[in-house]
C-alpha positions in Angstrom: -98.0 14.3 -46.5 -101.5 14.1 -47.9 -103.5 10.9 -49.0 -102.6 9.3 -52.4 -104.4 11.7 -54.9 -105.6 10.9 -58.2 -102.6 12.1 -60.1 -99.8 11.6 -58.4 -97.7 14.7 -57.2 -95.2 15.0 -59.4 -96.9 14.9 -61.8 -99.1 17.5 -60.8 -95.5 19.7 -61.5 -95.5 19.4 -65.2 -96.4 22.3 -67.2 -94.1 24.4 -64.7 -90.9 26.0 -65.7 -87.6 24.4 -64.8 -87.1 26.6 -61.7 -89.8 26.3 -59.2 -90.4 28.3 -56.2 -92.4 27.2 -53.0 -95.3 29.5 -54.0 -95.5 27.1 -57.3 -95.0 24.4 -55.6 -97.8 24.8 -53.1 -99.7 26.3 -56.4 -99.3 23.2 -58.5 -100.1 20.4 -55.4 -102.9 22.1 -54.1 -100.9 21.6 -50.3 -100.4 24.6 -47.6 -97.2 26.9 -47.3 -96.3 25.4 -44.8 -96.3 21.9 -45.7 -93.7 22.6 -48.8 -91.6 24.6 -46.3 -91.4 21.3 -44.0 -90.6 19.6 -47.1 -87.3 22.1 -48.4 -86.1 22.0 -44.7 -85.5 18.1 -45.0 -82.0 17.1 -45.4 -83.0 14.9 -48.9 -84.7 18.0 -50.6 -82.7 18.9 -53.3 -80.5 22.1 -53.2 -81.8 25.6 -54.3 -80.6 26.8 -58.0 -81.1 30.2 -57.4 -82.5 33.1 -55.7 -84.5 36.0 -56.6 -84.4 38.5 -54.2 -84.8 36.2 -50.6 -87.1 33.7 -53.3 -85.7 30.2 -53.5 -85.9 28.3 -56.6 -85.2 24.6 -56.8 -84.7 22.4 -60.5 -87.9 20.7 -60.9 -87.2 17.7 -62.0 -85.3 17.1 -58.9 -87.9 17.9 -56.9 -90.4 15.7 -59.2 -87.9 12.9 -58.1 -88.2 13.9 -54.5 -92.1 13.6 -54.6 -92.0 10.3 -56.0 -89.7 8.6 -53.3 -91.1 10.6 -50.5 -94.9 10.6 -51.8 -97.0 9.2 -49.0 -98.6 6.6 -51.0 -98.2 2.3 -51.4 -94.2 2.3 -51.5 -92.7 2.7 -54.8 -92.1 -0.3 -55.8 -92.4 0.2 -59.7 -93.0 -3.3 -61.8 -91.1 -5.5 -59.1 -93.5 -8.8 -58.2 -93.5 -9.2 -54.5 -92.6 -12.9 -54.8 -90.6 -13.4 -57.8 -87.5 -15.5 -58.2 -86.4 -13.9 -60.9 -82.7 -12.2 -60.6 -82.4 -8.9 -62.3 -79.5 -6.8 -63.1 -78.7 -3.3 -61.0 -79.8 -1.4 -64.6 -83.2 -3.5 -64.7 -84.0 -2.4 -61.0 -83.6 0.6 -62.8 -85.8 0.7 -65.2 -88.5 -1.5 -63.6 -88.8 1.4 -60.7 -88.0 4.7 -62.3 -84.9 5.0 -61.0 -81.8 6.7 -61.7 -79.6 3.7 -62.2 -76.3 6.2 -61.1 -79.0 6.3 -57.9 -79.6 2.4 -57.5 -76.1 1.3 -58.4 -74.6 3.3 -55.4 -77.1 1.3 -52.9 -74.7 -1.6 -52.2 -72.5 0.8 -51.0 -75.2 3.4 -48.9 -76.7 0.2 -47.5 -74.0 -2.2 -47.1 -74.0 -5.3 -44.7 -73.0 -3.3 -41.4 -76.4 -0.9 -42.4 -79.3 -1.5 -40.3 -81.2 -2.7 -43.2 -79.0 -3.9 -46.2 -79.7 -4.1 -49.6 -80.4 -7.5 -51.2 -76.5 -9.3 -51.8 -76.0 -10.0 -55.4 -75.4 -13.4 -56.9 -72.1 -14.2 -58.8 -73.0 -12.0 -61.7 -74.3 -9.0 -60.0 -78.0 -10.1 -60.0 -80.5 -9.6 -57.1 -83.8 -11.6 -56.7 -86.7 -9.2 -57.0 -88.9 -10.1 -54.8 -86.0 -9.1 -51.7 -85.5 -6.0 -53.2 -89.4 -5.8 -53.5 -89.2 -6.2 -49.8 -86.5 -4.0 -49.5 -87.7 -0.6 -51.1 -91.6 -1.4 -49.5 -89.4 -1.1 -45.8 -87.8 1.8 -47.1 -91.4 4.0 -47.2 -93.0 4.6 -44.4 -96.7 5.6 -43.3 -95.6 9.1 -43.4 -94.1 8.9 -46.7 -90.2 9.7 -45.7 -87.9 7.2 -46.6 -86.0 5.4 -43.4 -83.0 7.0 -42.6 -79.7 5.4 -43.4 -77.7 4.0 -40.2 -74.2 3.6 -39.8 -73.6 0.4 -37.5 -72.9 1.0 -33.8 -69.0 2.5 -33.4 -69.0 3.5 -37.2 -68.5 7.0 -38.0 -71.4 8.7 -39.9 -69.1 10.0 -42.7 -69.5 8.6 -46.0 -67.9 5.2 -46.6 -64.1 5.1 -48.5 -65.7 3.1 -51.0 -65.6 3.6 -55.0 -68.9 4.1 -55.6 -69.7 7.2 -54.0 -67.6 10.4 -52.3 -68.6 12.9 -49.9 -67.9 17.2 -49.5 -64.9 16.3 -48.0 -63.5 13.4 -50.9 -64.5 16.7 -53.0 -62.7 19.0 -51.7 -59.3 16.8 -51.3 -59.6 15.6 -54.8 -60.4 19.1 -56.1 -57.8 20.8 -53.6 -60.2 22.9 -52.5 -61.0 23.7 -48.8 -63.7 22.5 -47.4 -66.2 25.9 -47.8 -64.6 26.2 -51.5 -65.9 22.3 -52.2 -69.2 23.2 -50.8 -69.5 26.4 -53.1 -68.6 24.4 -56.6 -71.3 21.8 -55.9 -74.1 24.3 -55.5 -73.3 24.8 -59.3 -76.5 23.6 -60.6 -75.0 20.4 -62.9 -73.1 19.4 -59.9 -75.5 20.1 -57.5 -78.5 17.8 -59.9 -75.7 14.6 -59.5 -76.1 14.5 -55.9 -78.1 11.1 -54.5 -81.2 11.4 -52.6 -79.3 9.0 -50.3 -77.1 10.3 -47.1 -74.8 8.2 -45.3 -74.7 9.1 -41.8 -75.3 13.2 -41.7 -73.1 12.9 -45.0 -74.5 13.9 -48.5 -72.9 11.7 -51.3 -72.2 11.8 -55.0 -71.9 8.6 -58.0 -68.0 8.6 -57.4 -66.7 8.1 -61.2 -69.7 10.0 -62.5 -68.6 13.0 -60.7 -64.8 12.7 -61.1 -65.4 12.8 -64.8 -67.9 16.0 -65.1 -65.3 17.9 -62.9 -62.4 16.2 -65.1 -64.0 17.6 -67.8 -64.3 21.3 -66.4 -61.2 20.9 -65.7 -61.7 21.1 -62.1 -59.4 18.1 -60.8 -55.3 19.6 -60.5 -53.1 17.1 -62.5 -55.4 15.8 -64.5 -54.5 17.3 -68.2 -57.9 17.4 -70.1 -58.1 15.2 -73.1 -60.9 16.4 -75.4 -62.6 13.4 -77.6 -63.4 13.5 -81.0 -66.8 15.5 -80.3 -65.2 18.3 -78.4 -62.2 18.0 -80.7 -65.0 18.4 -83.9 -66.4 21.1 -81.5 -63.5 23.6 -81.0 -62.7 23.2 -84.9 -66.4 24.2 -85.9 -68.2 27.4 -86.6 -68.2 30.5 -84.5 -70.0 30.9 -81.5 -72.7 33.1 -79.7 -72.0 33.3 -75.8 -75.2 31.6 -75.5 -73.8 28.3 -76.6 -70.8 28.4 -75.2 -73.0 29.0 -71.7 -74.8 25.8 -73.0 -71.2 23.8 -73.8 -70.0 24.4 -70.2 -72.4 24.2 -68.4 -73.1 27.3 -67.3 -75.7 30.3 -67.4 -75.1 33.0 -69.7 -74.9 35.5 -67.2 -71.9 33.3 -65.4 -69.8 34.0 -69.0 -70.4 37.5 -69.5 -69.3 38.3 -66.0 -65.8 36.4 -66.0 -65.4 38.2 -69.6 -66.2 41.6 -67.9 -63.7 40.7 -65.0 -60.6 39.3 -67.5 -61.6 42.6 -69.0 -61.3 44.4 -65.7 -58.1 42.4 -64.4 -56.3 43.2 -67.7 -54.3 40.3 -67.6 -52.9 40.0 -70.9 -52.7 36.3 -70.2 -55.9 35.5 -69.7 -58.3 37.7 -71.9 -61.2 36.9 -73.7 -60.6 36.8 -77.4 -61.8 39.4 -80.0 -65.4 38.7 -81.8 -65.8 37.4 -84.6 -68.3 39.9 -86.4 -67.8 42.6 -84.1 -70.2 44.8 -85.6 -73.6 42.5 -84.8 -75.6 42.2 -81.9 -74.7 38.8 -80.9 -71.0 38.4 -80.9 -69.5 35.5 -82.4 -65.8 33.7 -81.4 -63.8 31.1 -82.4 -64.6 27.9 -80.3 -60.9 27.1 -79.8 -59.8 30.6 -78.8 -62.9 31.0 -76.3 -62.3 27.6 -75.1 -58.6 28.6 -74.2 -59.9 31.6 -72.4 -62.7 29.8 -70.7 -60.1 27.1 -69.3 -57.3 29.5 -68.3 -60.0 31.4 -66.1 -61.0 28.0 -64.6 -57.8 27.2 -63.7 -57.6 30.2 -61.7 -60.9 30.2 -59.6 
């Protein structure tokens, strides 16, 4: 990577829109084609959102996140003192280095005692002295910028850990009951593709265990787990009518991803699973009734 420059580089990315390209990437850092190519090959840049023609665009702030722990630059060590006794808590490490804490909280885990280089043990209420983790993040950049590679002990096997705080493709798809190429097609959806951690265990790519549990809970994702709307969804689905646009919004999804299982429940002719009738059907943007979409919307997922 190139020297530190005045304004750091992810910075430089602000101003761009959400999706980014390589082109606007290289655009935006002033740095060669090839240079951001090198970058999108490494196993920690984050996945692609979507393509436009044979165009790759990746969520920016994901790769803002990836330029600041990758930067080549004095390592990252936010507002940590180098010899300080004082203990902090996982969410203060946090904070003080603008990190995701569902990031730093799974380190215990990703760099546990049998890893080449641990991370700091905890006191009796979860506390770590700051100047060892400090110490800890500065070994974690090197001249070159990449962070060190995580390293299963000798004998271990390079999948990720049966631990609770994180869970691998392959926790995915058993939890989904999914196979394995299904898993690895619902996590290129672009909310469940953002929750993955810039950390790998072995070759394996990992995601915040309960975190991600609950978001697929809540699409409904995870067989024999009833979902339980709270209040807010419960206020939600009781509300006004819709446009397709927020419902997009409400699940997480792009528009064009609801119009085309509407068009295909239209196509199947299912009687069981159709989408229901409009609102106002005589207006350019179709309104329904949240609870009757939502039944529709759930029945389909059930399906896929």
């Amino acid at each position: 990577m190139p020297d530190t420059p005045p304004v750091p580089l992810a910075e430089r990315l602000a101003g761009l829109p959400d999706l980014v390209s390589v082109k606007q990437i290289v655009g935006a850092l002033g740095v060669t084609v090839s240079t951001v190519r090198n970058w999108a090959a490494s196993a920690t840049w984050p996945p692609f959102a979507e393509m436009r023609g044979r165009e790759k665009f990746y969520p920016r702030p994901a790769v803002e996140d990836w330029l600041r722990e990758n930067q080549a630059a004095r390592p990252d060590v936010g507002e940590l003192e180098a010899d300080s006794d004082e203990m902090l808590s996982m969410r203060q490490i946090a904070e003080r280095t603008g990190r995701k804490y569902s990031s730093v909280s799974a380190y215990p885990s990703l760099y546990g005692p049998t890893s080449n280089d641990p991370f700091p043990p905890a006191d009796a209420v979860g506390r770590r002295r700051a100047g060892d983790v400090h110490a800890w993040f500065s070994r974690r950049s090197t001249r070159g910028g990449a962070r060190a590679a995580t390293t299963a002990a000798p004998g271990k096997t390079t999948r990720a850990p049966a631990v609770k705080d994180v869970i691998d493709i392959h926790g995915i798809a058993e939890a989904t009951g999914k196979s394995l190429e299904e898993a690895k097609a619902l996590m290129r959806r672009q909310s469940l593709a953002e929750m993955r951690l810039a950390e790998k265990v072995g070759r394996s790519r990992v995601w915040p265990r309960k975190e991600l549990l609950a978001e697929l809970r809540r699409l409904d994702l995870l067989p024999g787990a009833p979902r339980r709307p709270d209040a807010a969804e419960r206020r939600w689905l009781a509300g006004d009518p819709r446009t397709v646009t927020e419902f997009a919004e409400h699940y997480g999804v792009t528009v064009s991803a609801v119009m085309h299982r509407m068009e295909r429940a239209k196509k199947d002719a299912d009687p069981e699973r159709q989408p229901p009738e409009p609102i106002d059907a005589g207006v350019r943007f179709k309104r329904y009734d949240p609870a009757a979409f939502d039944a529709f919307w759930r029945a389909g997922t059930a399906a896929s």
